[in-house]
C-alpha positions as CSV (number, residue, x, y, z in Angstrom):
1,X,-27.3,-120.0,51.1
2,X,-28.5,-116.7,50.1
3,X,-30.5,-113.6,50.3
4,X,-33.9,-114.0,48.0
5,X,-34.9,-110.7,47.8
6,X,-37.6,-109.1,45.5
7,X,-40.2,-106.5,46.4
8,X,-39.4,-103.2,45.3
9,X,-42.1,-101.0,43.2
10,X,-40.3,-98.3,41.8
11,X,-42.7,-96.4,39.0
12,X,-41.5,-94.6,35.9
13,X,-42.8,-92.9,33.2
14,X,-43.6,-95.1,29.5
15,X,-39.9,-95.0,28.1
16,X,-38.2,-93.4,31.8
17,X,-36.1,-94.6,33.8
18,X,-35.9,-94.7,37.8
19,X,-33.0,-95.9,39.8
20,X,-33.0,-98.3,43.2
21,X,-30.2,-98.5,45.5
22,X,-29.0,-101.8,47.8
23,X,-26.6,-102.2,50.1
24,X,-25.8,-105.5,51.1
25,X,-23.3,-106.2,54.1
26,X,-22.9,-110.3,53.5
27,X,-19.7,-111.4,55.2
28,X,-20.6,-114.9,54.8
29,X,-21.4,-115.0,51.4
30,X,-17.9,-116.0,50.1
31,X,-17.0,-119.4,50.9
32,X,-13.4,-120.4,52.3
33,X,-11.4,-123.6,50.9
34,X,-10.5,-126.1,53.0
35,X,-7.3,-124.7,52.8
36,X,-8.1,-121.5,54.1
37,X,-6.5,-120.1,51.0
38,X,-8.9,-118.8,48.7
39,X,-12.7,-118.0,48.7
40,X,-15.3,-118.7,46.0
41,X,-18.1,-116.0,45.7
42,X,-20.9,-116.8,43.9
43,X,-23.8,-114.8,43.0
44,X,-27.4,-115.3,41.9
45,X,-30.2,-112.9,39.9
46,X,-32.8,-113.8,38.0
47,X,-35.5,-111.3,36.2
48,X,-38.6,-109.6,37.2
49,X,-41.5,-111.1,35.6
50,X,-42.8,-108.1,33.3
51,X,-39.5,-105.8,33.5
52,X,-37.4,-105.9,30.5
53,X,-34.3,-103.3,30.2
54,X,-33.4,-103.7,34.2
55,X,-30.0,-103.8,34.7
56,X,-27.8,-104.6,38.2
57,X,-24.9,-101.9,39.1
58,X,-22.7,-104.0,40.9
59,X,-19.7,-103.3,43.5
60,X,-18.5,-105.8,45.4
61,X,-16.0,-105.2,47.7
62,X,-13.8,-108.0,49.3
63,X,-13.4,-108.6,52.5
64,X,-10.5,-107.3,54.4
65,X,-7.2,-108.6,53.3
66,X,-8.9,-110.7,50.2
67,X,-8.6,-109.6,46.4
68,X,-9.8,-111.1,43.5
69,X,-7.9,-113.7,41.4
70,X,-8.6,-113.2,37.7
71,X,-11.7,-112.0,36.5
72,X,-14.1,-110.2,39.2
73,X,-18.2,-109.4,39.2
74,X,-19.3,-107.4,36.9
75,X,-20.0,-103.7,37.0
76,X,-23.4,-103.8,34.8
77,X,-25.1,-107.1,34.5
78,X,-28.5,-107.0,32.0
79,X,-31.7,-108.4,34.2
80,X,-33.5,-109.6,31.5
81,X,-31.9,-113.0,31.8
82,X,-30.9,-115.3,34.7
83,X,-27.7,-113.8,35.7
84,X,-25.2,-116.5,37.7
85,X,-21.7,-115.9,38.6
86,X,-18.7,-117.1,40.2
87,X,-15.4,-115.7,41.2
88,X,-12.6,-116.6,43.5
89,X,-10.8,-114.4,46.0
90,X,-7.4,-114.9,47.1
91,X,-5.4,-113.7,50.4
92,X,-4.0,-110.5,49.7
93,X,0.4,-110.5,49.5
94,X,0.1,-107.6,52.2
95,X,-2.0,-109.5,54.7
């Protein structure tokens, strides 16, 4: 029920920055309704004890023949709070 992940030591200069990239490949990650109509995705991040300012880039891509209904993930989420989201995904009208 998910992917607990940190364990990265990236070092920057006192008031620099430094970038970290991730690719995830999660096709189970979404769940599918009973109906088989839609999908929820839900997604978890919570700080780094002792790194304030970190923020999350985030693309999500849907799986084939899937798009998002309403609102979709954010493309910057701040780090220095427990981040929790949840979207649903819908079949696409050309699958």
């Amino acid at each position: 029920d998910g992917a607990p992940t940190a364990g990265y030591s990236r070092v920057a200069l006192p008031r620099g920055s430094t970038t970290l990239t991730v690719a995830w490949q999660a096709p189970g990650l979404a769940r599918v309704s009973a109906s088989g109509a839609s999908m929820i995705y839900r997604l978890t991040f919570l700080p780094t004890p002792g790194h304030h300012g970190d923020e999350l880039r985030l693309r999500v891509t849907p799986p084939p023949g899937w798009d998002w209904r309403g609102a979709h993930p954010p493309a910057v989420v701040s780090l220095d709070e427990p981040f929790r989201g949840e979207w649903e995904l819908k079949r696409s009208s050309t699958s």
